[in-house]
C-alpha positions, 0 to 999 in steps of 0.5 A: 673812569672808575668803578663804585668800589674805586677801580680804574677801568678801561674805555671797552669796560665802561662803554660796555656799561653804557646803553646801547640807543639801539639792542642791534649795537649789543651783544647777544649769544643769540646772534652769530658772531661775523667776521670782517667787519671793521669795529670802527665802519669801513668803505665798501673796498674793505670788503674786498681787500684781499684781491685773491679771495674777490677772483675766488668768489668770481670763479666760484660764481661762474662755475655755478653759472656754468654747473647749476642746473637753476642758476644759469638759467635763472640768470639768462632769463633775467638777461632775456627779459632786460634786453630782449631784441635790444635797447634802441636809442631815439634821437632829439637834436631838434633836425629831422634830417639829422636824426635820421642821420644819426639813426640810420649811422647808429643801425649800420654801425650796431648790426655789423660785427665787423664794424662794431666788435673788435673782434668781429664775432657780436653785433651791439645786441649781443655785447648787450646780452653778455655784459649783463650776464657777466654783470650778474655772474661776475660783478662788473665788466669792461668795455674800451672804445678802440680805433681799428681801421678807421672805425671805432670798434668795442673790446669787452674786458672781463673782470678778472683781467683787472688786476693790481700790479705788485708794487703799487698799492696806494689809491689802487683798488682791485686795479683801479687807480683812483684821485683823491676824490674817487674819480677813475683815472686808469684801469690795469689790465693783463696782456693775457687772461691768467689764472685768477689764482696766480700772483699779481702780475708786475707793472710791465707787463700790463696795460695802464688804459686811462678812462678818458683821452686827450681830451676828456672823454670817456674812451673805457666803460665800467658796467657793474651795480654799486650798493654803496657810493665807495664801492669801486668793483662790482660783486656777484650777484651770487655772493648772499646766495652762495650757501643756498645754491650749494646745498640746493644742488647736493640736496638734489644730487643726493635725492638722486642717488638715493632713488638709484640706490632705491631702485637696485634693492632694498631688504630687512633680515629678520634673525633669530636671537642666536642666529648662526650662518656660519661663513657670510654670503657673497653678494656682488664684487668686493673692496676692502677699505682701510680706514683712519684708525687702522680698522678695515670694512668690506664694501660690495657692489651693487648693481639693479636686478640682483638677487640677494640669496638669505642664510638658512634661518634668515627671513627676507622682506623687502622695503620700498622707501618713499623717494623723495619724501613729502618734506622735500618738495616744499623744502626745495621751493623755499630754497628755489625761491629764497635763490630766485629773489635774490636774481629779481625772479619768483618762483613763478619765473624761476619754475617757468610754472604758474600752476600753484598760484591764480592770475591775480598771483602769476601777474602781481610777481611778474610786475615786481619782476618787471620793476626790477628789470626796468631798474636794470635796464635804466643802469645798463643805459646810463653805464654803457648805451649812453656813453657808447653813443655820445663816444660815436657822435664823435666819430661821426661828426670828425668824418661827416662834415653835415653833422659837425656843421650842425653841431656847430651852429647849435653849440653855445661856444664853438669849443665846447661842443659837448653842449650842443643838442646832436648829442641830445638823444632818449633811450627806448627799452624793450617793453613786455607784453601784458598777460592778457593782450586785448586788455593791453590793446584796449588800454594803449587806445584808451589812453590814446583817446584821453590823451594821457600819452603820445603816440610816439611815445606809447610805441616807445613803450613797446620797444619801437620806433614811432616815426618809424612804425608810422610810416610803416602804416602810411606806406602799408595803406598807400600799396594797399589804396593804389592796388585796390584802385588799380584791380577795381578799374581792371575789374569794371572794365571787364564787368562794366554791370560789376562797378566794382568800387575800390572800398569794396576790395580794400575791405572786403571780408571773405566771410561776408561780413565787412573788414575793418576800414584802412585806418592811419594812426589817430583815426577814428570811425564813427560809433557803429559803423567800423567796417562798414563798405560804402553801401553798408554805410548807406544802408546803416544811416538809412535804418538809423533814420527810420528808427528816428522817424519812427520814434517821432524825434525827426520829421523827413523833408525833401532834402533828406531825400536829395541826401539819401539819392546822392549817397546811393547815387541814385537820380534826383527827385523827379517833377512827380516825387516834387509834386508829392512833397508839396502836396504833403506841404514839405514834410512827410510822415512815416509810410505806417501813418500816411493820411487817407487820400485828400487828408491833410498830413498829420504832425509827427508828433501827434494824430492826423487833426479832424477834417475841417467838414467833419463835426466833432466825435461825441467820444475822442479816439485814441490817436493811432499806433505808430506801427498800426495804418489807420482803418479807413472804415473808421474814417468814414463813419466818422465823415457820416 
């Protein structure tokens, strides 16, 4: 390769001519120059090589965690909105019995510390809460499936534990052993926790835990978020933010101080051109500083409610600075939410204050928040819930013959029991609650009525357990149908003039109007009529046929009758009410528009029709109001 003029040149030289596809690839004295990237692309662990500096950033992560009055709490509330009162599982082996099984074995065994922790201090909810903080703040934690006393028990691990023992470097990265196609095969963990700035441990002294047993399952769960497919630890979630959280925290300590200082004194001296005083004046205690180029300077003490004490000649005025000043608000939001995208939080979240913004604003950064904790809800599950609850479905079915029974039958090889549908299961997360609960209340029963959902799996949605919220109701409404049934026979049998129905108790309303009716799920009343009693329910249908009949779309008949006088359990129709119907020859108009006595009735949709002695009017009449009774005046001088 040579130049015009006949140079030879070097391969950077004539690259460096060629044209970049993309400016990105190009120098430029307007873009920082960053170290630790590799000319020729590197994997995720290059990153991290240097295994002291990977614990340093740890430490530093976890001391803003501890000190910072805004990252720690940011992070707990991330933590509390992922998890929440847990992450439940939902078996679906296909046996109703041995779901229960599972389920009932899986709440013992997760509600117990002495059962679940090794330790014997956290339920499975609260290993939940810690292993996504430390997610958050460290980057990854541990968790190793032990056997102590018989029972399979949970030992969190923390990071820095993780260490690479001297000597061995080779397809270990940050004390991970992996095979050629970047499968864990073991972990090296220390004895004892050390300090994460002391050298690497030797190989005797830790402890060599591989990631499956004997027979190929998981026993140790790596919980950690990777960003890349050859990232094989996690990183902090702090690491881009590092810069920001530091000076957000020396900004505010120093408007802190500032507002001290500005709350003990602040003067201008006002001196003339040739202002002598002759001695300086003392104001408070006094140390002398030498500083690096040997000169020294007097610092005085200050302290609130001292009086300064002018030379003669000297003019004192005071001086109130603004603190903080107008920039500093809006300077420290941007910071504020610059940390809080960064943890998946807005600034509405962040501030735990909604007052700059509308509804439409507060709900729109709530669902993108919620997005990215359902995202790490789902990564929780498939790294650490699911593993742990396939690795007790083994235990179980080694000491519940029922279980491995039933394994067996369902498994496509008796060896291979990994296949069978017992270790089929589906996680439910927790759920958030809408801004406006009527709103969510009414939109879970329009999708139930639509059948865009199912009942089981809409209580999945909010955290619950459909089977089990289900039988809470049917059980709620049988105490509550037996105790009224019970109270209503007790009341009649002191108050025989009572007949008190039980309805009536179980939906009696203290304020007079009528409670809503014991439903069961998937129930619906009839339009217009929820909280009806039994009476009510008559009155209501009595008045909604009036209307009708009034209206002209329904003519009354003697078996509306029989219906109205079984439903008000009134008695049957006597021989005269029988009389009056055949007389009326089966049908009835309202009371507004009942013939003159000997008149024939008049259809219901039109006027009573002439008598047949009558002659014909000279001028038509106008048929009568439905509302207004004929005048029987008029009817005789039309008969004349």
């Amino acid at each position: 390769m040579s130049s015009r003029n006949g140079q030879a040149l070097s391969l950077p030289k004539y690259m460096e001519g060629l044209r970049a596809d993309y400016d990105a690839a190009r120098e430029s004295r307007f873009r920082r120059r960053r170290t630790g990237i590799a000319p020729m692309g590197s994997g995720a662990d290059y990153h991290v090589r240097d295994e002291s500096r990977y614990l340093k950033v740890m430490e530093y992560a976890r001391d803003m965690y501890r000190n910072d009055c805004v990252v720690g709490q940011i992070v707990d509330r991330a933590t509390v909105n992922t998890i929440q009162d847990g992450i439940t599982p939902d078996p679906q082996t296909g046996d109703d019995m041995v779901d229960a099984n599972l389920k009932a074995r899986w709440v013992e065994w997760t509600e117990d510390p002495e059962q679940c922790d090794v330790a014997g201090e956290m339920t499975f909810c609260d290993m939940e809460h810690v292993v996504n903080t430390q997610t958050t703040v460290d980057g990854d934690i541990v968790a190793l499936a032990v056997q102590d006393g018989g029972v399979g028990k949970l030992q969190l691990i923390e990071a820095h534990r993780i260490r690479t023992p001297q000597g061995i470097k080779k397809d270990v990265a940050l004390g991970v052993k992996l095979s050629s196609t970047r499968r864990r095969i073991e972990y090296y963990v220390t004895e004892d926790d050390l300090d994460p700035m002391s050298a690497a441990p030797k190989l005797g002294s830790m402890r060599t835990i591989p990631v499956r047993d004997a027979d190929g399952h998981r026993q140790l769960f790596h919980i950690y978020h990777p960003k890349r497919a050859s990232q094989t630890r996690g990183v902090t979630a702090f690491a881009p933010i590092f810069d920001l959280v530091g000076m957000h925290d020396d900004i505010e300590f120093a408007t802190l101080v500032q507002r001290q200082i500005g709350s003990c004194f602040a003067i201008f001296r006002e001196r003339q051109l040739e202002f002598s005083s002759g001695a300086p004046a003392k104001q408070g205690s006094q140390t002398t500083e030498t500083l690096t180029d040997g000169t020294t300077r007097i610092i005085e003490g200050i302290g609130p409610g001292m009086q300064i004490s002018g030379a003669p000649g000297e003019k004192l005025s005071g001086f109130a600075p603004n603190i903080p000043n107008q920039e500093f608000f809006p300077h420290v939001r941007l910071i504020l939410t610059l940390i809080g995208i960064n943890l998946g939080e807005p600034l509405v979240m962040v501030l735990m204050d909604a007052s700059e913004t509308n509804f439409s604003g507060w709900r729109g950064a709530i669902e993108q928040a919620r997005m990215g904790f359902r995202s790490n809800q789902k990564m929780r599950v498939g790294r650490f819930n699911c593993p742990v609850w396939k690795w007790k479905v083994r235990e179980w079915m080694g000491s519940d013959p029922a279980l491995r029974a039933f394994a067996l039958r369902t498994s496509p090889s008796n060896i291979d029991l990994d296949r069978s549908p017992i270790f089929w299961h589906r996680w439910n997360p927790p759920n958030w609650t809408y801004i406006e609960p009527k709103t969510d209340a009414e939109a879970d029963a329009l999708r139930l009525e639509k059948r865009l959902t199912s009942y089981r799996r809409l209580q999945a949605e909010r955290g619950r357990d459909g089977e089990e919220v289900q039988d809470e109701i049917i059980a709620d409404n049988g105490r509550l149908v037996a105790g009224a049934i019970a109270k209503a026979k007790e009341l009649n049998a002191g108050n025989p003039e009572a007949q008190v129905d039980w309805r009536e108790l179980v939906n009696y309303s203290p304020a007079g109007r009528a409670a809503a009716p014991v439903a069961t799920p998937g129930e619906t009343a009839s339009v217009g009529t929820e909280g009806a009693t039994a009476i009510e329910q008559v009155r209501l249908e009595a008045d909604a046929y009036g209307v009708a009949v009034r209206a002209g779309v329904v003519t009354p008949q003697p078996a509306d009758e029989e219906t109205f006088r079984g439903k008000m359990e009134l008695p049957p129709m006597s021989e005269e009410v029988r009389s009056a119907w055949s007389k009326d020859e089966g049908t009835r108009r309202p009371i507004t528009i009942t013939p003159v006595a000997g008149e024939k009735p008049a259809s219901a949709f039109g006027a009573p029709p002439p008598a047949e002695d009558a002659p014909p009017e000279e001028e038509p009449t106008e048929p009568p109001e439905a509302s207004v009774k004929p005048k029987r005046s008029r009817r005789k001088k039309a008969d004349a």
